[in-house]
DRENDO-1510 file (C-alpha; in Angstrom, 1 decimal, always signed):
<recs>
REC; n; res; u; v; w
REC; 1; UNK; +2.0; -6.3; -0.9 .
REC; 2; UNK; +5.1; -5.0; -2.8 .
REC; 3; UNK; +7.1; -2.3; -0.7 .
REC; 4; UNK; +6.8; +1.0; -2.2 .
REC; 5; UNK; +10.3; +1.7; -1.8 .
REC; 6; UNK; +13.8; -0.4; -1.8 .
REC; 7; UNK; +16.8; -0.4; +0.0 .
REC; 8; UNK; +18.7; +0.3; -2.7 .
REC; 9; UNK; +16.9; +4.2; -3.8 .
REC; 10; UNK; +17.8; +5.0; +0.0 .
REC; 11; UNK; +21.5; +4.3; -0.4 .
REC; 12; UNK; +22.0; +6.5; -3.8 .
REC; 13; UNK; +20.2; +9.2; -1.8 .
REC; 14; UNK; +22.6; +9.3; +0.8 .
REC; 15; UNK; +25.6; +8.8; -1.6 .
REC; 16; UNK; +24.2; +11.3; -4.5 .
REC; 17; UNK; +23.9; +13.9; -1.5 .
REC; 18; UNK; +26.8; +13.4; -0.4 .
REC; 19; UNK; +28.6; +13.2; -3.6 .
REC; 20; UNK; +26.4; +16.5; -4.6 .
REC; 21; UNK; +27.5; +18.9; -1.9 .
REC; 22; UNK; +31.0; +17.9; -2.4 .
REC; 23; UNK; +30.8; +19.1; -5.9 .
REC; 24; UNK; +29.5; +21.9; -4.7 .
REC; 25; UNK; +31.6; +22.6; -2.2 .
REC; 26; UNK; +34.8; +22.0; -5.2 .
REC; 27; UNK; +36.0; +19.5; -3.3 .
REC; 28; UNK; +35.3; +16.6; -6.7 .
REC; 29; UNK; +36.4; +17.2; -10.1 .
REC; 30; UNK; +33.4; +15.7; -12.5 .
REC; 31; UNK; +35.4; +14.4; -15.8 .
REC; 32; UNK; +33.2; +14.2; -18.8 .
REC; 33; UNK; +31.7; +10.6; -18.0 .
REC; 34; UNK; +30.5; +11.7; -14.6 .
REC; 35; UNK; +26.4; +12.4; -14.2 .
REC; 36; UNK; +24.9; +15.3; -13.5 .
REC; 37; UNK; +24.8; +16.0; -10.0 .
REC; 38; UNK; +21.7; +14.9; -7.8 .
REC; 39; UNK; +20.0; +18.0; -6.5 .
REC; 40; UNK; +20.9; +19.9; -3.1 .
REC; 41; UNK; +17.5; +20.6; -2.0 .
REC; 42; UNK; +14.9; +17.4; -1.5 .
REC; 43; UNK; +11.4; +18.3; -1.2 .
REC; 44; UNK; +8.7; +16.3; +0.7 .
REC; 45; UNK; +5.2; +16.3; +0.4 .
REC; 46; UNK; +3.1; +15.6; +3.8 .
REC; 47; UNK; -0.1; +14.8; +4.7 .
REC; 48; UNK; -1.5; +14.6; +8.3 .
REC; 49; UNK; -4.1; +12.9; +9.8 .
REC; 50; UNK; -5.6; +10.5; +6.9 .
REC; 51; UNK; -7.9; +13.0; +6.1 .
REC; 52; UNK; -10.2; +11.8; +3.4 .
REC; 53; UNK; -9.9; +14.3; +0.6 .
REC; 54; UNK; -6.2; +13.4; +0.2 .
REC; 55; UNK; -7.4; +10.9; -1.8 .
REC; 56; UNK; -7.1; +13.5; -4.7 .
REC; 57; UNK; -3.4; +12.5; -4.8 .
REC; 58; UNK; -4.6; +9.5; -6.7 .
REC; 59; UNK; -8.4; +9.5; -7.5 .
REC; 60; UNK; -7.9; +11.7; -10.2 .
REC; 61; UNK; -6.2; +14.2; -12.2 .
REC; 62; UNK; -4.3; +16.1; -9.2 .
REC; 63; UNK; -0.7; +14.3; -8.9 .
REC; 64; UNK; -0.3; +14.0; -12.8 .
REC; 65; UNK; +3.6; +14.5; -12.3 .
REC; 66; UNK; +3.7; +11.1; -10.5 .
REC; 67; UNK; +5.3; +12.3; -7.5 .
REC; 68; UNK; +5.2; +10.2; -4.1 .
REC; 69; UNK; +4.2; +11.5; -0.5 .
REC; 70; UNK; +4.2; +10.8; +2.8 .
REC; 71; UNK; +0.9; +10.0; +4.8 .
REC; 72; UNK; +1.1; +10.1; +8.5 .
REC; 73; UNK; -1.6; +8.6; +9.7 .
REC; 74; UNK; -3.8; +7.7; +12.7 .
REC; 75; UNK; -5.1; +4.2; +12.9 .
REC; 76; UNK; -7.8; +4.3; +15.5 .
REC; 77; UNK; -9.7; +7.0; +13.0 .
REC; 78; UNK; -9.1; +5.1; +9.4 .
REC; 79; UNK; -12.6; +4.0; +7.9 .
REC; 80; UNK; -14.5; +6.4; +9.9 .
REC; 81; UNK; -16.2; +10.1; +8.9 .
REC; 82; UNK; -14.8; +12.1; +6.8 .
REC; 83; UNK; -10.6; +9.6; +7.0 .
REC; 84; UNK; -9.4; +7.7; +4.4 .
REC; 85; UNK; -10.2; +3.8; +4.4 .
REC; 86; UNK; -7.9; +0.8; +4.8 .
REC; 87; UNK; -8.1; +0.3; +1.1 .
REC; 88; UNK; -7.3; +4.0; +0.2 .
REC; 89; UNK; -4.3; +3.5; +2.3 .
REC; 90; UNK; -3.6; +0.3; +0.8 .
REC; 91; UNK; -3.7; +2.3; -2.8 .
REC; 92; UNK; -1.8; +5.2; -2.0 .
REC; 93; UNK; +0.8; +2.6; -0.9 .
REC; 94; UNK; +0.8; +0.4; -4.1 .
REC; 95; UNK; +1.4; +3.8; -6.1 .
REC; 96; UNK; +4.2; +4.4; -4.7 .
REC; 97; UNK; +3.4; +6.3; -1.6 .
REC; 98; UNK; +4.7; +6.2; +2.2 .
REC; 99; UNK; +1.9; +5.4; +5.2 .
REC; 100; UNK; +3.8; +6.4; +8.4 .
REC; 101; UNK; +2.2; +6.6; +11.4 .
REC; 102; UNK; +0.9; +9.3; +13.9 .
REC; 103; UNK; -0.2; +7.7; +17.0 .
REC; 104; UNK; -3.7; +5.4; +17.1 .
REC; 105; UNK; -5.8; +8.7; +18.0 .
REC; 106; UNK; -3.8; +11.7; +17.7 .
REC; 107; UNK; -2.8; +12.3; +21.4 .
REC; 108; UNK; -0.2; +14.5; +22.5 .
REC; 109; UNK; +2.7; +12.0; +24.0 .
REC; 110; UNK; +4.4; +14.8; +26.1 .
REC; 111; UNK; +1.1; +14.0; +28.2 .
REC; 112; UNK; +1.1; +10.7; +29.1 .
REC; 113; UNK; +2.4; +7.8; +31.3 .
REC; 114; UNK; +5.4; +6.3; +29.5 .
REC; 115; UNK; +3.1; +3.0; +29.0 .
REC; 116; UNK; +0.5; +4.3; +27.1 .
REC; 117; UNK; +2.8; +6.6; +25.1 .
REC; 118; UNK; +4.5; +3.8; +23.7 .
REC; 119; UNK; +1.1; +1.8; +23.3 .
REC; 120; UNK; -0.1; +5.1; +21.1 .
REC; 121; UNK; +3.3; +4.6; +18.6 .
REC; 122; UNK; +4.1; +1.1; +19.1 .
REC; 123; UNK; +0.6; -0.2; +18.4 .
REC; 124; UNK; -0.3; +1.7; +15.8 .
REC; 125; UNK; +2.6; +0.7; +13.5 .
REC; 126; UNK; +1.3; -2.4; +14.8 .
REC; 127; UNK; -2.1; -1.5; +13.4 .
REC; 128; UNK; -0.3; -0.1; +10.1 .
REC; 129; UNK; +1.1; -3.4; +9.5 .
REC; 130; UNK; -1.7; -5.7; +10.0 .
REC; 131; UNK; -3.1; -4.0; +7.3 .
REC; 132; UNK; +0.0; -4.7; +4.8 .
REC; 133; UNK; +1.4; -1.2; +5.4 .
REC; 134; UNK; +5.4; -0.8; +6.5 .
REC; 135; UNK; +5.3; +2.4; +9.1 .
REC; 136; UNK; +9.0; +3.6; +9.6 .
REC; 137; UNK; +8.6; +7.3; +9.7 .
REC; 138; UNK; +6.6; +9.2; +12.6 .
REC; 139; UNK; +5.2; +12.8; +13.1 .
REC; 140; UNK; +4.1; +14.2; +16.2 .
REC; 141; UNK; +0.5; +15.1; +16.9 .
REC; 142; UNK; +0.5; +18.7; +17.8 .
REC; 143; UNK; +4.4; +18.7; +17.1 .
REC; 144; UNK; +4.8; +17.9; +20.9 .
REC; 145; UNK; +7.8; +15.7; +22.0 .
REC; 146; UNK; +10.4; +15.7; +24.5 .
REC; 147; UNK; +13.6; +13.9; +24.4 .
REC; 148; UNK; +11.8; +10.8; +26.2 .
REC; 149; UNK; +9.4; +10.8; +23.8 .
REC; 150; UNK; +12.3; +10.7; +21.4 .
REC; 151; UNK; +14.1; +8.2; +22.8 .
REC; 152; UNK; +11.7; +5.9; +25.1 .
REC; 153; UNK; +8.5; +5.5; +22.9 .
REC; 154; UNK; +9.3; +6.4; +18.8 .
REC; 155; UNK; +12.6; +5.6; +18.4 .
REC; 156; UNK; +11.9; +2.2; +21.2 .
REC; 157; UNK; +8.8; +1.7; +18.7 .
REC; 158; UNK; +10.8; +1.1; +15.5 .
REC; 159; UNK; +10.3; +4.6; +14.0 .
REC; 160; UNK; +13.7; +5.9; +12.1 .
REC; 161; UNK; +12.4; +9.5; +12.2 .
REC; 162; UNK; +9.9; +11.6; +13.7 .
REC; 163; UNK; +9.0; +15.2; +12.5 .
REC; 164; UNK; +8.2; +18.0; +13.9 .
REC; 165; UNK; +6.0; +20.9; +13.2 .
REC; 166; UNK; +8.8; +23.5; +13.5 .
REC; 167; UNK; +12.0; +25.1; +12.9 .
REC; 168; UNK; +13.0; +26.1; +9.6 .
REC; 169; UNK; +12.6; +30.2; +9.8 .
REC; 170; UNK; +14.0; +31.0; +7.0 .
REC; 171; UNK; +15.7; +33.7; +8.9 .
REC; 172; UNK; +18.5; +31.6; +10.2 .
REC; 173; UNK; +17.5; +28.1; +9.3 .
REC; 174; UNK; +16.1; +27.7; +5.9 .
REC; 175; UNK; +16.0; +23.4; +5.3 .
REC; 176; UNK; +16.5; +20.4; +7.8 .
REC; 177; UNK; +19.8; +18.8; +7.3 .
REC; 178; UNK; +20.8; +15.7; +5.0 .
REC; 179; UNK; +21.1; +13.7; +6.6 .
REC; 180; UNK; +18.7; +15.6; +9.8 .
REC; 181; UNK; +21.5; +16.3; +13.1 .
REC; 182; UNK; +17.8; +14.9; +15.2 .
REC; 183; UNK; +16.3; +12.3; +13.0 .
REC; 184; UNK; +13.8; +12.1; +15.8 .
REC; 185; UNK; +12.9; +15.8; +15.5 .
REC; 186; UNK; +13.3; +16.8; +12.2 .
REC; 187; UNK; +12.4; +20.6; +11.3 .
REC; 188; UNK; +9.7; +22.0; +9.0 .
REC; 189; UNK; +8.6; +25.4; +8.0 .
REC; 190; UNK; +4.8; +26.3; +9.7 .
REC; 191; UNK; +2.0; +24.5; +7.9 .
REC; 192; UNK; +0.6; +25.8; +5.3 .
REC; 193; UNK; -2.8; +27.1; +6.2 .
REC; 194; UNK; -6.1; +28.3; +4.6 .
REC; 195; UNK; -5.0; +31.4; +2.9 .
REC; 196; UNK; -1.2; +30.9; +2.6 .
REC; 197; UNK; -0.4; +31.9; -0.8 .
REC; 198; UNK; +1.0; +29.4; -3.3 .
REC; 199; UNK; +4.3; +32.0; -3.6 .
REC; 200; UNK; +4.8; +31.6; +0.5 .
REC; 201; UNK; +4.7; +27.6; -0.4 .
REC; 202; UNK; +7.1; +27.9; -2.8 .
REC; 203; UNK; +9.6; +30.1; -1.2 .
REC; 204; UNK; +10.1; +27.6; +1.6 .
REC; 205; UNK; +11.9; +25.9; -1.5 .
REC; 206; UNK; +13.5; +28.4; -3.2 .
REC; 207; UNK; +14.8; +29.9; +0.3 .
REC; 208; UNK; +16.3; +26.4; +0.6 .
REC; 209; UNK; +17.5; +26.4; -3.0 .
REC; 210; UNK; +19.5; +29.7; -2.4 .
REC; 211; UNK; +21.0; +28.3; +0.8 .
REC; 212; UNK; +22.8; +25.7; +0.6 .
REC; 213; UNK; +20.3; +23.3; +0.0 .
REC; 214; UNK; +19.2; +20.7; +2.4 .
REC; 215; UNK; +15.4; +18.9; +3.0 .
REC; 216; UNK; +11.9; +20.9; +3.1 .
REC; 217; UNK; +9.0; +19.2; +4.4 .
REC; 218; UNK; +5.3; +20.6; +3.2 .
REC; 219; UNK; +2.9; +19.4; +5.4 .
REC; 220; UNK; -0.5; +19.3; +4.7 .
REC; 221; UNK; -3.9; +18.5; +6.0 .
REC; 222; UNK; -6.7; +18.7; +3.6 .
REC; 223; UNK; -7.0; +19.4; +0.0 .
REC; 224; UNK; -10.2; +21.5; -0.4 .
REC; 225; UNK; -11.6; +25.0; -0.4 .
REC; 226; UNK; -12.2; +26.3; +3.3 .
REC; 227; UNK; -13.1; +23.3; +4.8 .
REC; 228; UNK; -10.6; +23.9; +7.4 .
REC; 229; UNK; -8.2; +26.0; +8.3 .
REC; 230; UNK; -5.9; +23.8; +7.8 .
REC; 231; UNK; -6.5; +23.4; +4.3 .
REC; 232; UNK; -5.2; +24.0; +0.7 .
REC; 233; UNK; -7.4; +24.5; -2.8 .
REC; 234; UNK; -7.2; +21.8; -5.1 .
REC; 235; UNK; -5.9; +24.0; -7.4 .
REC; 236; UNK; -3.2; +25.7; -5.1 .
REC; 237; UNK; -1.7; +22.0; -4.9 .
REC; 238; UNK; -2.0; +21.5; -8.9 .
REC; 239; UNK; +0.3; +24.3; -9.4 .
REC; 240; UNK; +2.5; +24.0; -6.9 .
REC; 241; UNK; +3.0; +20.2; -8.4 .
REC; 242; UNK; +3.5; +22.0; -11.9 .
REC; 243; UNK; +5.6; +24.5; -10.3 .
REC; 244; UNK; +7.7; +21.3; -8.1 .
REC; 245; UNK; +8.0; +19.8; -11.7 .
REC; 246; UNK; +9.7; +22.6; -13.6 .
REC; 247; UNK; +11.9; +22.7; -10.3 .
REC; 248; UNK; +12.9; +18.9; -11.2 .
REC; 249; UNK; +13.1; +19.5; -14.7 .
REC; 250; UNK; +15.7; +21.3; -14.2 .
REC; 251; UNK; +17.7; +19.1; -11.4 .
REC; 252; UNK; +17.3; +22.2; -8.9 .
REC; 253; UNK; +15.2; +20.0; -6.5 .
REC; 254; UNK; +13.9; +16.4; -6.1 .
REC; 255; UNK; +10.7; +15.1; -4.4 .
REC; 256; UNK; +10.6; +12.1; -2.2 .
REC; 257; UNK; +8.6; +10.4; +0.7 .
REC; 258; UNK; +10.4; +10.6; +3.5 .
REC; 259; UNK; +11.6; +7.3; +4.5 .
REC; 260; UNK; +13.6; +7.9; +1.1 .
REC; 261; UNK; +15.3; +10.6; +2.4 .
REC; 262; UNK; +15.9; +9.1; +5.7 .
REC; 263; UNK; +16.8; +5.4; +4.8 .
REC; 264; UNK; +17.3; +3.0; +7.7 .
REC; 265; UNK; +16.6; -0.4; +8.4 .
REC; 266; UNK; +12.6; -1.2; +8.3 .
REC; 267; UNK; +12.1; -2.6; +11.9 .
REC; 268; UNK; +8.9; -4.9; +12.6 .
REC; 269; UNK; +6.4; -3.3; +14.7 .
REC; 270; UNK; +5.8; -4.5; +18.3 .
REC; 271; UNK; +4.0; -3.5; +20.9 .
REC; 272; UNK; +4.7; -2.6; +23.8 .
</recs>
């Protein structure tokens, strides 16, 4: 299958960043035949645990601004009840999206024996790939890690990030860094859950927006009406696209998977 994203988009992320907050900073003089800069703040959209009514993204009318997001999924769990399918994940890829991974059956890794810690990660990028997927970006089930689950199983896996479920306060820390100071434990506002208002959502970005900038990761679960608490109306996620959209319209954010953001190397999965 074609790769949903190239080498080349992660470089001029890094650079336009870079080049970006320099501006910003004074620290560049744009002459007249220099672009606009790229934006500050980078929004990604998340989605945990391949939960079948994610599909939405692109079984319909939902994503109509063409942005990509980032799945993390577990592979022991696709195909059954109420999870996306191998060939939903296969589709969501081909359109442009990321398929990271999230441990075969959503275990927490602080909990186990270093063996099958690393068989949770490093098998189910395994898994991922079989399947025609590239897995390079990991999120922890439960948001649970240590610094040898950092070091000994995702990053030993092949993973160049993992994310967290915490962090950004927007009290003293309102976006991860670009690029993050802990790839491997990259910070997040909380989750949005059933009944966070669509206003909460989008001041995660504006707080960013009005500080400096930097990365905000939305993560999701499930895209329905109070079919679990952690959950968000179809049409809370339609206007917070149109809402992301007028934000890009006018350059104040962009929105990309994560992997985009992060770049790196893809490594071939392994296991174990």
């Amino acid at each position: 299958m074609t790769r949903w994203i190239g080498t080349r988009g992660r470089r001029s992320r890094a650079a336009a960043f870079g080049a970006s907050a320099a501006l910003a900073a004074g620290c560049l003089i744009a002459g007249p035949a220099v672009a606009r800069a790229a934006p500050l703040t980078v929004v990604t959209v998340q989605f945990d645990d391949g939960n079948a009514d994610t599909i939405q993204w692109i079984d319909g009318s939902l994503n109509t601004h063409g942005f990509h997001a980032t799945w993390y999924v577990n592979s022991g769990t696709i195909g059954t009840s109420g999870h996306l399918t191998w060939d939903q994940l296969t589709a969501l890829s081909q359109a442009g999206n990321e398929i990271g991974s999230h441990t075969i059956d959503h275990v927490d890794l602080k909990k186990l024996k270093l063996a099958d810690a690393r068989f949770q990660v490093c098998q189910d990028r395994v898994n991922l790939a079989a399947h025609g997927l590239q897995p390079e970006s990991f999120a922890y089930p439960f948001g649970d890690y240590n610094a040898t689950v950092e070091t000994q199983v995702v990053a030993y896996c092949g993973d160049n990030s993992a994310r967290t479920v915490t962090g950004v306060n927007d009290k003293t820390v309102f976006a991860e860094t670009i690029p993050p100071a802990d790839p491997y434990a990259t910070r997040t506002p909380a989750d949005p859950k059933q009944g966070t208002t669509l206003a909460t959502i989008e001041g995660y970005v504006t707080s960013a927006e009005q500080n400096g900038g930097g990365w905000v990761q939305l993560t999701f679960h499930h895209i329905c009406s109070g079919c679990d608490a952690y959950s968000i109306p179809t049409t809370t996620m339609q206007s917070l696209l149109d809402w992301l959209s007028t934000q890009v319209t006018t350059g104040a954010v962009a929105v990309e998977p994560t992997g985009q953001v992060i770049g790196g190397t893809y490594k071939t999965p392994f296991c174990c």
